[in-house]
Every structure is written in structure tokens, then in C-alpha cells.
N, C-alpha and C positions, 0 to 999 in steps of 0.2 A: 470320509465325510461325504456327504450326502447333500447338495443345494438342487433344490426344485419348490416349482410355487404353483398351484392351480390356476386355471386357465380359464375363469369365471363362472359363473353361475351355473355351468353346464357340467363344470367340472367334478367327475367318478370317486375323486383320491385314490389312492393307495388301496391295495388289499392284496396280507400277503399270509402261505398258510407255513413262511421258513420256521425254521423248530429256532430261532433267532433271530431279532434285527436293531437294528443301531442305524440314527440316524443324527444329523447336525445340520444348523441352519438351514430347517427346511419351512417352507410357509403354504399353507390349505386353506385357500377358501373357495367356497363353490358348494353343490346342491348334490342330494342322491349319492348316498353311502352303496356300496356294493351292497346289492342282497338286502335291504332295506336294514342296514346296521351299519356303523363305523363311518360317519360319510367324511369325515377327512381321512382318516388310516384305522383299517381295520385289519387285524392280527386274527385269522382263525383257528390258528395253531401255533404253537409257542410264543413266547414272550417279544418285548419289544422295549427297546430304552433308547427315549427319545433326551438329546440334549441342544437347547436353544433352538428348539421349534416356536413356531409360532402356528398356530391350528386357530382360524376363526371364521365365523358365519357359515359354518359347516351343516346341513341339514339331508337327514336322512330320510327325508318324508315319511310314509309308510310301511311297514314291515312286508318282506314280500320271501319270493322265494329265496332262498340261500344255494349263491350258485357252486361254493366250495363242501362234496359232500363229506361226511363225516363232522362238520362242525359244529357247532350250534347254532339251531334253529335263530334266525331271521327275528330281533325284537323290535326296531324302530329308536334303537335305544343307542347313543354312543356317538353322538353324530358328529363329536371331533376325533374321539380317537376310544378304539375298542378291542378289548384284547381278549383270547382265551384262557391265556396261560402268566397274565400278571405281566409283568414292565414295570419299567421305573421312568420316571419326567423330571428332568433334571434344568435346572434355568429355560423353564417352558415357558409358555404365554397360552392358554384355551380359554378365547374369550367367545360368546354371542355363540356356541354352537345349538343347535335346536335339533332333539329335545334336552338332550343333555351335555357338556363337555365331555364327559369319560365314564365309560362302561366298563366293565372288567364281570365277564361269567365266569372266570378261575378265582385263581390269586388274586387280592386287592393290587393296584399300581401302587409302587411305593414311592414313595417321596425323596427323589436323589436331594433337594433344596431347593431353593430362592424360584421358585412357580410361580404362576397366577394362574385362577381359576376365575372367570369375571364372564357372567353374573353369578354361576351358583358355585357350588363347592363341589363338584361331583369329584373334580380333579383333584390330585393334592397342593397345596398353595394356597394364598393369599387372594382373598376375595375383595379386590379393586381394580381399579380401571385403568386399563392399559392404555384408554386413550389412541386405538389402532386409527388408521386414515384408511383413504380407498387403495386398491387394491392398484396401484398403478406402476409404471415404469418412473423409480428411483433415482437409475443407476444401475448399471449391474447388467447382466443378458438376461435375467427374470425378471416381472413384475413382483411387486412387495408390499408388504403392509407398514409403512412409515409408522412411528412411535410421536405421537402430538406431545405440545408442550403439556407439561404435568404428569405424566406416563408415570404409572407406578413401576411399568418396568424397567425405567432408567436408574444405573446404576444399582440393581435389585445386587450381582454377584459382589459378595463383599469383597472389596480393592487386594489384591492378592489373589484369588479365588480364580479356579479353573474353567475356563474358556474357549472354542475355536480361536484362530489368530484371527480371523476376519468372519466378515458376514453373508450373510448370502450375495450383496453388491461384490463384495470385496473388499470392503472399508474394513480395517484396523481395528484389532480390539484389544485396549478401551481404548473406546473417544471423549473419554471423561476419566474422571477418577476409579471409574470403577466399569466392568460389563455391566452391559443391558442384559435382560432375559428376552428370548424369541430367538429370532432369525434376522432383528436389523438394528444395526449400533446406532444411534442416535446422535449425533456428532453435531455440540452445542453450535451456537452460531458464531461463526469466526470469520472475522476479518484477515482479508489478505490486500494489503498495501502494495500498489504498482511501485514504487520504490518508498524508501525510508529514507533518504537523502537528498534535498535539490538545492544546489549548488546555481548562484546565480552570477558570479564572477566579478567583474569589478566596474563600477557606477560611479560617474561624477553625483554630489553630493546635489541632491535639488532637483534631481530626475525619475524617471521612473522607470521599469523595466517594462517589458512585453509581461503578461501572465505565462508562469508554470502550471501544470496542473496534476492533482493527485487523483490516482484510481482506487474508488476502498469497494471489494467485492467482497460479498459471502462465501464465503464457500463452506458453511455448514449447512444442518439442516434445519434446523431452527431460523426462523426469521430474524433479522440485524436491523436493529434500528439505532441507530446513531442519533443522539440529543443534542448534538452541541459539537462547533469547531472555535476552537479559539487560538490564538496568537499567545503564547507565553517564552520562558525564558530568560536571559540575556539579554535582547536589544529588539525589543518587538514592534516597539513603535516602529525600527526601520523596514518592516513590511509590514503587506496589506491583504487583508482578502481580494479574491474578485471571483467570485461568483462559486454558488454553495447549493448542491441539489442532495447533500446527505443529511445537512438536519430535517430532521424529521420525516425522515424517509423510512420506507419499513420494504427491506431489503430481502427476499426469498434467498433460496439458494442458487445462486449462480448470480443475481442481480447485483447491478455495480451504484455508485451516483462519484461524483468528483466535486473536488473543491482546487480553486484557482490563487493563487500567491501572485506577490507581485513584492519586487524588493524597490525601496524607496530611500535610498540613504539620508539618515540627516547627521550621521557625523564618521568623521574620516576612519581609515584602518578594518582589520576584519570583525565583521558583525555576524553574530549571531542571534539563532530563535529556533521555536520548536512549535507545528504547527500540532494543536493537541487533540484528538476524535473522540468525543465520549458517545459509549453506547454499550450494550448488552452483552458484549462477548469477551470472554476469557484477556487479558492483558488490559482493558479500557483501564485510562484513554490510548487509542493506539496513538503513536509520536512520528511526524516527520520531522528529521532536523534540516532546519533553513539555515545558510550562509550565501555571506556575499562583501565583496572589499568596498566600501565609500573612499571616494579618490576627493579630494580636495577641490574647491574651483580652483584654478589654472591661474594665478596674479601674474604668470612673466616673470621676466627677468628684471633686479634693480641695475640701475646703471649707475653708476658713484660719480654726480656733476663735480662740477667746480677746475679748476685749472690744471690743464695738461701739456706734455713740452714736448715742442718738438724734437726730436733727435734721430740723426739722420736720415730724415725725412716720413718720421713713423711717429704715432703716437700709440701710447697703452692707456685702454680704460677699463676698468674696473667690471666688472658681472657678474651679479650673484646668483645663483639660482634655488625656489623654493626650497625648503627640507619636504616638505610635505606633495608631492606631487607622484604624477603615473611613472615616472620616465625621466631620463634624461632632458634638460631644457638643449634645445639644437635649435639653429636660424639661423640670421645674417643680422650683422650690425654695420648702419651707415651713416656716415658722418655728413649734414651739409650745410653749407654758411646759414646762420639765423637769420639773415638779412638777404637783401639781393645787394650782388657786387660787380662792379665793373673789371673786367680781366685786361683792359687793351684801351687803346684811345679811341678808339671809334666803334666798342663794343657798350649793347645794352646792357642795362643791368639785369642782373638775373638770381638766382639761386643755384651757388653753384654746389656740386656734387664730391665734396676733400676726397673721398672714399668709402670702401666698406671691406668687410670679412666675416668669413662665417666663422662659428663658434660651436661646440658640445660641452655642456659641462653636468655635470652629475650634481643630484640634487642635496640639498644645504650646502653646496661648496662654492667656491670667491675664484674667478679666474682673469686676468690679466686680459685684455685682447687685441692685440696688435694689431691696428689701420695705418695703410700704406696711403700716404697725403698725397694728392695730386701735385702736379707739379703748379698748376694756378696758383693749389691753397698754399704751396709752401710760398710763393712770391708774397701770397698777400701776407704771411703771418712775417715774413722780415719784415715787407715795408713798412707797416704797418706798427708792426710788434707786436701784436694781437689779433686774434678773430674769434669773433662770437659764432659758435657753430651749437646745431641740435644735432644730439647722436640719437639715432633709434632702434629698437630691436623688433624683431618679429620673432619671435617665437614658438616654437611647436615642442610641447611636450609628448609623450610613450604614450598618448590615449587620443590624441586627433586634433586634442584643441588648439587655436591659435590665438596671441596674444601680443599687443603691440605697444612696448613701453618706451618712453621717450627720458634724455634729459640736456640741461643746456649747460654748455661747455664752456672753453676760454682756452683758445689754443696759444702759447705762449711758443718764443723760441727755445730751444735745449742749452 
């Protein structure tokens, strides 16, 4: 197989006198045919079967001398492609050449199938427009003639139908349902997604996250334009946009725009959504899927008031902690007189300190918690036979938060 592209407007083509040639994904454009004949490829001696060329704005100005002797003479004629002894054009493209597409002084070119000849019919094939662009770098180590949107020659080889594996770039064929004819696949506009999954982890409920953000690039050739981003699925009120530079963007190949999330919970356990891209290309709408866990606000721990006894020297109270929480509830629980009390005869009164202990208890579950009484408080709850004490907790759950629950007590003897 055979890849080469002329070299602009200055550009000879081809001219060869092999008693045979065969050629694939080759592309000519450029000025001045050898010998005033053939100015993209001229054959002056046997045949030639070109397959997925592309031959265009080929021009042989005026008939001049022929500098292959024994041929025939110099007509001005063939100024894509011109043969002595006949050929065949097989998924070709000879568009815009001047004076004509294809010449033939032997044999007629035969017609291998699926051609274009655009503007006349000299060639054999299909008189429509292939829609070429300018002659530029692609892709690929050659310059090329890009296939515009509407190209009759996209998808011309019926889906099955015989083909190079790639094209003069390189690129894969087919890039659609079916080959192109010429020398360059056409490869609709496609979106390529920086990921498909963003993952935001886990959110007190009433908060908001930092922004993620999604990359959606082109990478075909066709321009991408994206209509529309929206929020669907499962639980989508629980995020939010933040910020959108692909609606309405009209995206080349290589060109990128992003769209920004933000996860927002308003109700506990794992949430889902799916952020959705509609636009132009193959699979729309392309899908991100969003997740993220809403963690509950934080209530603390309950503490179970009302009368506790003392026995040898301790008392057990009660503590429950949420079902619905990050973590384990952990902290200290401390017990001190509700009042201020006197300890001695010639002591101020005060607020005194029974105790405290720290606790872990695992969430929806009831735990016992053992304070060791001061020796004060144990005096006061004889004499007395009672004290009115407040226990409190502090609390720290598995997510950072802290939380301070109190209740009022009634220390009894055991």
C-alpha cells in the first residue's frame, strides 16, 4: 500500500511508464501534470488500479512536451489521473480536477465501485460532492484532504465491503458504520469523557462539597457540540451544577469545555445521580455517574436522667448512641453537683466535680457507664441521702463533629 499527498500547488504528481501499478490511500492535489497530461498521476504505459485515492484540484495547465518517449503525445487532458493502457478506481474520490478528472487514450478505467467523480463524470462513479477541506495537516506524517460534514463520500463502501485497515493518517477503518471512499476516514464526532465516575464520599447532610469536574473532548473529526447538561437519575436534587462551558459550545477536534458537580446532601445513606451530556456524537447523552454517602447531623448521645445508686462507690448511667451516625459515638461523661455545695466547715460553696469516664459505643446501641464518685460526693449522697447532680457528655463521632448532651440526675445511696 501506497500513502503520499502532494505537496501544494507546485506539486508534479506521479508519472509512471510500469507495465502496472496499484496504489491505496494516496491523496494529489497540486498543479502541472507531467508532460502537460495527468497532473495528479499519469500512467504512460500500462494500466493502473487505484484503491481509496483521493485525487483533487489537480490541474495540468497546457499540453506541452511529453517527456516519456514512446507515449502519447501531450493532450492537456487528465489532470487527475490518466492512463494509457486503462485501470480501474475503486472507492476513489476525483474531485475539482481541471480540465478533466480522468483520461484514458487505451482502455476505458473501469469502474471497481463506490467512486466519486465531482464535478463531471469523466471518472467512473457518482457525480456529488465530497465536500473535500484544505489540504492541510490532519494527523498523520502527510497532509490531507479532510471529508466535511455532508460528504458523499462517507460511508460510500457498503458496511462489509473491502477496504485498507486504515487511512493515510492512520485512523481505523471504518469510523462509522461503513468506509469512506478516498484516502481519509471520517471519524464522526466523539466524545471522550476524563472519567465516567466521580465519586464524592461522605457529607454531613446540609453541607456542601468543593466542586468536581468533568473533561468532555472531541476526539473526532466532525465538530461536537453538546446541547445540554443535566442532573438526572436517583437522587439529583442531592447535587448541583457549578459551572458549564459545554452547552453550547461547538467543539473541533481535539477541543475540550468542562462541567463542575458539587454534592449537596439532603438525606442520609448512599445517594445517587447521573450527570447527563446531550450533543451530536455517537452514544448522546454521554453519562457521568455521581455518588456520595449523607451522614446525618450529629444529636449525641442520650443520657437516661432520673435516679441512680450508689454502690460501692460508683454509679451506672445509661447512653445511647444514634443509629444513624458516621462512626462510633466516643468522649467522656462527667458528673457534677447541680447546685454548689459545701464539703467542710469552713469551705465555700462550690460546684463540685463526683466524676467522670470516658465511653465508645457503637451506633443504635445502649451502654451502661460506670463513674467512679468522688469521695466528697460519696459523703454528701449519705448525709444527705441524696444529690442532685447534672451528667454530661461530649461527644465526638467517625466524621469530626462534636456534640454536648447533658441530663439531671439524683444520686441515691445503693
Amino acid at each position: 500500500m501506497i500513502a503520499a499527498a502532494g505537496a501544494g500547488r507546485a506539486a508534479r504528481g506521479v508519472r509512471s511508464r510500469a507495465a502496472a501499478a496499484e496504489g491505496g490511500n494516496l491523496g494529489f492535489p497540486g498543479r502541472g501534470g507531467v508532460g502537460g497530461s495527468g497532473g495528479g498521476i499519469s500512467i504512460t504505459a500500462g494500466s493502473a488500479s487505484l484503491t481509496n485515492v483521493t485525487l483533487a484540484s489537480n490541474d495540468v495547465g497546457s499540453a506541452g512536451q511529453n517527456a516519456g518517449g514512446g507515449s502519447p503525445p501531450p493532450d492537456g487532458t487528465g489532470g487527475g489521473f490518466k492512463t494509457a493502457a486503462g485501470g480501474s478506481l475503486t472507492n476513489t474520490v476525483a474531485a475539482t480536477n481541471v480540465p478533466t478528472n480522468c483520461a484514458a487514450t487505451g482502455p476505458a478505467i473501469s469502474d471497481g465501485g463506490h467512486n466519486i467523480s465531482f464535478s463531471d463524470t469523466s471518472c467512473p462513479g457518482a457525480n456529488a460532492d465530497p465536500r473535500l477541506g484544505a489540504l492541510q495537516n490532519n494527523g498523520g506524517q502527510t497532509d490531507t484532504l479532510a471529508l466535511g460534514g455532508g460528504s458523499a463520500a462517507v460511508d460510500l463502501v457498503p458496511a462489509g465491503g473491502a477496504c485498507p485497515a486504515a487511512d493515510q493518517r492512520g485512523v481505523l477503518r471504518p469510523a462509522g458504520p461503513a468506509c469512506d471512499a478516498g484516502a481519509y476516514e471520517q471519524r464522526p464526532a466523539t466524545a471522550r469523557l476524563s472519567a465516567t465516575t466521580l465519586p464524592f464520599g461522605r457529607l454531613r447532610i446540609g453541607l456542601t462539597s468543593a466542586p468536581r469536574t468533568i473533561t468532555l473532548t472531541n476526539v473526532g473529526d466532525l465538530a461536537l457540540s453538546p446541547t445540554a447538561a443535566t442532573l438526572g437519575g436517583t437522587n439529583p436534587a442531592d447535587f448541583a451544577k457549578a459551572g458549564d462551558t459545554c452547552t453550547g459550545a461547538f467543539l473541533a477536534l481535539g477541543a475540550s469545555c468542562s462541567i463542575g458537580v458539587r454534592f449537596k446532601p439532603i438525606a442520609a445513606g448512599l445517594l445517587t445521580a447521573a450527570l447527563r451530556i446531550a450533543d451530536n456524537a455517537p452514544g448522546s447523552p454521554q453519562q457521568v455517574a455521581l455518588r456520595g454517602t449523607g451522614i446525618p447531623k450529629f444529636a449525641g448521645v442520650a443520657i437516661t436522667g432520673g435516679d441512680v445508686h450508689l454502690k460501692k462507690g460508683k454509679v451506672r448511667i445509661g447512653l445511647s448512641c444514634p443509629r444513624k451516625t458516621a462512626g462510633a459515638c466516643a468522649g467522656t461523661l462527667t458528673l457534677k453537683s447541680a447546685k454548689a455545695v459545701s464539703t467542710g466547715k469552713h469551705g465555700s460553696p462550690h460546684v463540685l466535680t463526683l466524676g467522670s469516664a470516658r465511653f465508645t459505643i457503637s451506633p443504635g446501641k445502649v451502654s451502661n457507664v460506670t463513674v467512679k464518685i468522688s469521695q466528697a460526693g460519696r459523703k454528701l449522697v449519705h448525709h444527705n441521702g441524696h444529690l442532685a447532680a447534672i451528667a454530661t457528655a461530649v461527644t465526638h463521632d467517625g466524621f469530626g463533629t462534636r456534640k454536648i448532651t447533658s441530663a439531671r440526675l439524683k444520686l441515691l445511696p445503693g
